[in-house]
C-alpha positions as CSV (number, residue, x, y, z in Angstrom):
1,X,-30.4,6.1,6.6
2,X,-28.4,3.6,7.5
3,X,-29.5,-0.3,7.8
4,X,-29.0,-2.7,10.5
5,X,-28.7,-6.3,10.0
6,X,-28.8,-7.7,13.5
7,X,-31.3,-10.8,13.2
8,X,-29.3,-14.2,12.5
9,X,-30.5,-15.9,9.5
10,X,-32.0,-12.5,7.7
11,X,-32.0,-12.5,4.0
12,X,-30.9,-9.7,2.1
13,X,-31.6,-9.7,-1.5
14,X,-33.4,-7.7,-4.7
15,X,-37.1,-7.2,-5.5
16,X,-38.0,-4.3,-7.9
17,X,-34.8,-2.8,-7.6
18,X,-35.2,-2.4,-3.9
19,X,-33.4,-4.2,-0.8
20,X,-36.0,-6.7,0.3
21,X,-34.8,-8.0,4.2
22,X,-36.8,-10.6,5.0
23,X,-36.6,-13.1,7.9
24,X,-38.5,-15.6,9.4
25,X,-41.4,-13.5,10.4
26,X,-41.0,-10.2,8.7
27,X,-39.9,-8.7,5.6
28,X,-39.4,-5.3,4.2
29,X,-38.3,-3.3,1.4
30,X,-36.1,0.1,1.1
31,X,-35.5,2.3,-2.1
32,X,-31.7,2.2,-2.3
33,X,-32.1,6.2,-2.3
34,X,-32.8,6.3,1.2
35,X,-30.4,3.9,1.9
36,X,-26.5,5.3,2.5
37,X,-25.1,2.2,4.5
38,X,-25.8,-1.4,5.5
39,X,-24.2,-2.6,8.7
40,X,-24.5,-6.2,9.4
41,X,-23.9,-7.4,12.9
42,X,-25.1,-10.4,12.8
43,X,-24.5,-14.0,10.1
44,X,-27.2,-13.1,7.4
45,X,-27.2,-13.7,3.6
46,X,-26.4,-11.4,1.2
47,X,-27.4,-12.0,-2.0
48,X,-25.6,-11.0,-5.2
49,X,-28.1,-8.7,-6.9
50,X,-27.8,-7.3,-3.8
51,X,-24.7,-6.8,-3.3
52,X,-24.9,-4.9,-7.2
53,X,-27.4,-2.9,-5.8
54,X,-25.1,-1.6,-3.3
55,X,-22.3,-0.7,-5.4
56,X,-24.4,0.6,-8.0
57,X,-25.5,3.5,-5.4
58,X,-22.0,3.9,-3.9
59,X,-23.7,1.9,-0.6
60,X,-21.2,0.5,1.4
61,X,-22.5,-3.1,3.1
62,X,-20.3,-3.3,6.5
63,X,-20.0,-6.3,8.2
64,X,-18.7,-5.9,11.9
65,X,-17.3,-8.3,15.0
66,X,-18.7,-8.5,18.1
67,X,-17.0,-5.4,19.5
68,X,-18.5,-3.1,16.5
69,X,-14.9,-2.9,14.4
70,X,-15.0,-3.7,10.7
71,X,-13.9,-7.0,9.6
72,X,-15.6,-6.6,5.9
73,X,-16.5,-3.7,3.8
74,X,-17.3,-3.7,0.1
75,X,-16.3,-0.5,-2.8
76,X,-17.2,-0.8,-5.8
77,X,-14.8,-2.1,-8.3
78,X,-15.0,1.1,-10.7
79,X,-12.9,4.1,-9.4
80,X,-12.9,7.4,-11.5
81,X,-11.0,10.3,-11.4
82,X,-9.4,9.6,-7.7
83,X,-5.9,8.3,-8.8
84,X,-4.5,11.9,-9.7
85,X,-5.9,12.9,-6.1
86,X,-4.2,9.4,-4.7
87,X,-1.1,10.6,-6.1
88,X,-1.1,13.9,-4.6
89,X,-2.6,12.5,-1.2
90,X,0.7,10.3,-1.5
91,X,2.8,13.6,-1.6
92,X,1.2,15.7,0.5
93,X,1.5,13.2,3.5
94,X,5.7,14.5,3.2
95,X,5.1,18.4,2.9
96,X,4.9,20.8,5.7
97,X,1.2,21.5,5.3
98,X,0.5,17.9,6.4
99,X,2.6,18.9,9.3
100,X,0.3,22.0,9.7
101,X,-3.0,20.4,9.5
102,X,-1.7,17.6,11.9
103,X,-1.1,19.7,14.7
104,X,-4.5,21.5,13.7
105,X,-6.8,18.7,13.8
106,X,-4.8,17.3,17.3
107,X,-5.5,20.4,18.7
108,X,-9.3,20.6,17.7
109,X,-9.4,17.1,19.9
110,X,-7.5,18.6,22.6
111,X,-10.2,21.3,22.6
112,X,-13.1,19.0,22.6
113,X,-11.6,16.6,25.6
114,X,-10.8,20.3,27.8
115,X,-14.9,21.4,27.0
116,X,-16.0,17.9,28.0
117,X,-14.1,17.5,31.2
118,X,-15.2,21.0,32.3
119,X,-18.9,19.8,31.3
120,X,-18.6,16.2,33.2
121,X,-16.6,18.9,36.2
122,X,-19.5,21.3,36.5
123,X,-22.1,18.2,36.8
124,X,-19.3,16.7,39.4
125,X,-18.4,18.9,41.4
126,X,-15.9,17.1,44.1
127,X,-14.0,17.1,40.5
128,X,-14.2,20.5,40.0
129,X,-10.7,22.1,41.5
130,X,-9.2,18.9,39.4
131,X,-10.4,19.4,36.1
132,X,-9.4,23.3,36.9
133,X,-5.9,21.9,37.0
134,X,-5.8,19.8,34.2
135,X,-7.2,22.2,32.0
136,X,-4.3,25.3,33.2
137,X,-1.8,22.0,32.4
138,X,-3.2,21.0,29.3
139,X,-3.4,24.8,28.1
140,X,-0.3,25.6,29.2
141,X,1.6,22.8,27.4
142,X,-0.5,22.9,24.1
143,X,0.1,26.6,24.1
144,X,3.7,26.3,24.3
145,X,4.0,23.6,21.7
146,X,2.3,25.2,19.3
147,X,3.9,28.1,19.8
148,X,7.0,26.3,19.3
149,X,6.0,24.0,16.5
150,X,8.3,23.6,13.7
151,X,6.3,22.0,10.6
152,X,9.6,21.7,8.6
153,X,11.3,19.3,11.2
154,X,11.3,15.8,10.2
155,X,10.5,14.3,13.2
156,X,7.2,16.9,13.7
157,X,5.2,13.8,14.4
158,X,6.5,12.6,18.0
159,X,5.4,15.9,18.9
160,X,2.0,16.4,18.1
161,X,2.0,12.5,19.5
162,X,3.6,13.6,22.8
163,X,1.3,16.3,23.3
164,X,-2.2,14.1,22.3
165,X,-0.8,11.1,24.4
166,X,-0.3,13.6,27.4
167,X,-4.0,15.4,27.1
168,X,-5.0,12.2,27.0
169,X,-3.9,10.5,29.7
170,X,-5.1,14.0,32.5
171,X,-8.6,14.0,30.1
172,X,-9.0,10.2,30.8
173,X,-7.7,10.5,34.7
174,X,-10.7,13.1,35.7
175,X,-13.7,11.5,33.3
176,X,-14.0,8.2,34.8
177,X,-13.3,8.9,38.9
178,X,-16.8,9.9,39.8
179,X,-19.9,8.2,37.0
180,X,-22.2,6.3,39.1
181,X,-21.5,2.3,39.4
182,X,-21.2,0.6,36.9
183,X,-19.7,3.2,34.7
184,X,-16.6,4.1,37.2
185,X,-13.1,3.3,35.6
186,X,-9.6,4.5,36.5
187,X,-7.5,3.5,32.8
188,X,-9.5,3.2,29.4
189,X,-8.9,-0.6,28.2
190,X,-10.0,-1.4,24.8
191,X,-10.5,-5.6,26.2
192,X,-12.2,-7.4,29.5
193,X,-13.2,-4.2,30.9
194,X,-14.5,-4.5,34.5
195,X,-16.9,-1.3,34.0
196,X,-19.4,-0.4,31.4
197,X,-18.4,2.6,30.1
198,X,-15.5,1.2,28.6
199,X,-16.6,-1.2,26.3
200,X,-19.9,1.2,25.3
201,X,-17.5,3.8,24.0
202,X,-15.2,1.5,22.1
203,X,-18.2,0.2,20.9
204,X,-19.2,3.7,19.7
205,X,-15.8,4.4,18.5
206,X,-16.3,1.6,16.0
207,X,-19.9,3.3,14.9
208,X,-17.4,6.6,14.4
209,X,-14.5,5.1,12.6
210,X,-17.0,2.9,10.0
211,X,-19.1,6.7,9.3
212,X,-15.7,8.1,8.6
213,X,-14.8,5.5,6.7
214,X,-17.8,5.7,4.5
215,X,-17.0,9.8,4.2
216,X,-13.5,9.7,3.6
217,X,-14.2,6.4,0.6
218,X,-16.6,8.9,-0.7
219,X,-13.9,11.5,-1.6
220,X,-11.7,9.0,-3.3
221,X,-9.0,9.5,-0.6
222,X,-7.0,6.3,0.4
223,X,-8.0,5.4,3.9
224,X,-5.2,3.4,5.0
225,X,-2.6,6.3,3.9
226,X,-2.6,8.2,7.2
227,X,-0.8,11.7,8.1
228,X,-0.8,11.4,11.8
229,X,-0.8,8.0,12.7
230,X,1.8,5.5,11.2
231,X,1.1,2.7,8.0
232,X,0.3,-0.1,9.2
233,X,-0.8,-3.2,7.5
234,X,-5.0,-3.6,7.2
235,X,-5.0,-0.6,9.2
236,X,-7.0,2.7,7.8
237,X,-4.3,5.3,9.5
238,X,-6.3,7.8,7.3
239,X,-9.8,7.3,9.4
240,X,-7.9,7.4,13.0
241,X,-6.6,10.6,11.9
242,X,-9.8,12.1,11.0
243,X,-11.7,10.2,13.9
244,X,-9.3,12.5,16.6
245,X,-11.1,15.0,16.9
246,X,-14.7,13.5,16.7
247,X,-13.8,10.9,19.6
248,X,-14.5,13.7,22.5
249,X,-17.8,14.4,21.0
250,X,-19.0,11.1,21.2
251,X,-17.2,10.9,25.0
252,X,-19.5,13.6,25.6
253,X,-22.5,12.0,23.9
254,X,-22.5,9.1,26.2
255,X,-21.4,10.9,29.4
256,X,-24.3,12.9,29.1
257,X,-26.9,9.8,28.4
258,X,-25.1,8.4,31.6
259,X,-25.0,11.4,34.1
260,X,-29.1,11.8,32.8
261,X,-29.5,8.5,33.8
262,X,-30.4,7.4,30.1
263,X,-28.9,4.4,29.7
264,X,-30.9,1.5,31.5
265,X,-30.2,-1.2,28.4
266,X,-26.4,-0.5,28.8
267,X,-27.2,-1.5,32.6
268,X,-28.6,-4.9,31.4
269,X,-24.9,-5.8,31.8
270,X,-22.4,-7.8,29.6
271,X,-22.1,-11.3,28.2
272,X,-19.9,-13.9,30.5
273,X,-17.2,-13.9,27.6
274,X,-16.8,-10.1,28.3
275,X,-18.7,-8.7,25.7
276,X,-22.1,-6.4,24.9
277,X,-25.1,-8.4,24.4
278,X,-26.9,-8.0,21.6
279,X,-29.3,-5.7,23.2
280,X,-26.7,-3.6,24.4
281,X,-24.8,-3.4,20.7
282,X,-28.4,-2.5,19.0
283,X,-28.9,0.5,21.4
284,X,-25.6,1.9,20.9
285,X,-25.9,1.8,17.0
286,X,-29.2,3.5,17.5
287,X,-27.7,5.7,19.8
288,X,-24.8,6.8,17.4
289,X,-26.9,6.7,14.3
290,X,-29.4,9.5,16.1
291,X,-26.4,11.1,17.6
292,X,-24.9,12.0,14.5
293,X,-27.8,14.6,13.5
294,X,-27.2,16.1,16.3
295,X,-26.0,19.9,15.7
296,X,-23.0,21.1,17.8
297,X,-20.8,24.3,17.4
298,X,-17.5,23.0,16.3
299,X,-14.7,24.3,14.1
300,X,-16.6,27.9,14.1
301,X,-19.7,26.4,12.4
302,X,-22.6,25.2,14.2
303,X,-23.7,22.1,11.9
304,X,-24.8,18.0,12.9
305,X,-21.9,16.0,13.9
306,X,-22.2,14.1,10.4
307,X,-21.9,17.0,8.4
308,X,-19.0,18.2,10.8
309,X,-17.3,15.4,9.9
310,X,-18.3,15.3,5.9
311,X,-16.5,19.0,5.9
312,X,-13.4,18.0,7.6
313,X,-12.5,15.4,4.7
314,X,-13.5,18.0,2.3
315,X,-11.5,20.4,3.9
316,X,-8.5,18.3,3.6
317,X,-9.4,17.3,0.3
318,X,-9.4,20.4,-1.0
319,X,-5.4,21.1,0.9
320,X,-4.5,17.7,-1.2
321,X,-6.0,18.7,-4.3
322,X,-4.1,22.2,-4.1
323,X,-0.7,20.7,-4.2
């Protein structure tokens, strides 16, 4: 399970080789066996045994900023066996297979954004002859550039780009029209947006992109050495690229809490500065958290979204390890 720290001024330290969180009025203690993350959301402090503790069992402690993006996480400082694989990871980001599995995973997305629109369409139906459109569009184009695809060609990435970047921008034009108030939105904005939905799904996208994080470091793949997306300093390129085709899922996740009229704390509205309230950011993390055991047919397995995501890394894990 994972552990939330959201209580200013909780202590986290060791007592018979368990976590002990303890604040003013409570305390409590977790075998570090049941424990496979620590996200801390709020100032807190973190002892050093415990801190040991966590790296001992591979347990990631992730501290995040207000809008639920990592600013901290701690590895343990003894790697073994993953610089042969970070070698070939290194390589296989320049031969055609990465190519091949780029265009793959991009299209997987590109699936999951047409089944969602068509499930948000057949809830909406004023949206229905749209979606029908954008769907025979998006199809059309994704059929004819995959078709078409040359993984040899050295500039193979502006095209999967051009083709993500254009399902995106029909997906994103028919979700938002018709949600009820205060949910509408016409353009996804990561900052000061005037709806809700906007800044609960970047909120969940940051839930998404620390569990992938937390899979890929488990592999001993570098996260920041992308395929898809380009290096960029402090940036893990490698999690964006496996996030892709997860972040329709968890569109659909919260569309579906917000059509069935499940979501009165998100309704509670946002902070004056623009941001969640506390309230708000502790119901999405539950939300995610009991989300991910949630078992969807994806891929041509029907598994939980967490496993999903453990066997895509593997899966392209085992393509590196192959070269």
């Amino acid at each position: 399970m994972q552990i939330v720290c959201d209580t200013r001024g909780l202590e986290v330290s060791v007592r018979n080789q368990c976590f002990h969180f303890e604040t003013a009025t409570t305390s409590r203690m977790v075998h570090p066996n049941k424990v496979t993350s620590i996200l801390v959301t709020a100032p807190c402090r973190i002892s050093s045994p415990a801190m040991e503790l966590a790296t001992l069992h591979q347990i990631p402690f992730i501290i995040c900023d207000h809008c639920g993006l990592p600013v901290v996480r701690t590895y343990s400082a003894q790697f073994i066996n993953i610089t042969s694989l970070r070698r070939k990871h290194y390589k296989f980001t320049s031969v055609p297979e990465a190519a091949s599995w780029a265009m793959e995973t991009i299209l997987r997305k590109i699936e999951g954004q047409i089944s969602t629109m068509m499930y948000v369409a057949d809830r909406k139906p004023i949206l229905k002859d749209q979606a029908d459109k954008a769907k025979t569009e998006i199809s059309t184009l994704t059929q004819k550039i995959s078709h078409n695809f040359d993984q040899t060609k050295p500039d193979w990435k502006k095209t999967v780009l051009f083709l993500e970047s254009y399902a995106a921008s029909r997906y994103w034009q028919i979700i938002g029209q018709k949600l009820p108030a205060p949910f509408t939105f016409s353009n996804r904005v990561k900052f000061d947006a005037p709806d809700l939905f906007n800044p609960g799904i970047n909120y969940l996208y940051g839930m998404l992109r620390n569990q992938m994080d937390t899979v890929i470091s488990s592999t001993g793949l570098d996260p920041g050495l992308g395929i898809v997306h380009c290096d960029q300093y402090k940036t893990p390129t490698l999690v964006f690229d496996l996030m892709e085709p997860f972040r329709p899922v968890i569109d659909r996740m919260l569309l579906t809490a917000i059509l069935e009229k499940n979501v009165k704390v998100l309704l509670s509205g946002v902070q004056e500065d623009g941001n969640l309230s506390k309230i708000q950011r502790k119901w999405l993390i539950e939300f995610f958290i009991t989300g991910l055991e949630n078992r969807i047919s994806y891929n041509g397995r029907v598994l939980s979204i967490k496993s999903h995501m453990f066997r895509d890394v593997q899966q392209l894990t085992t393509l590196i390890k192959a070269l």
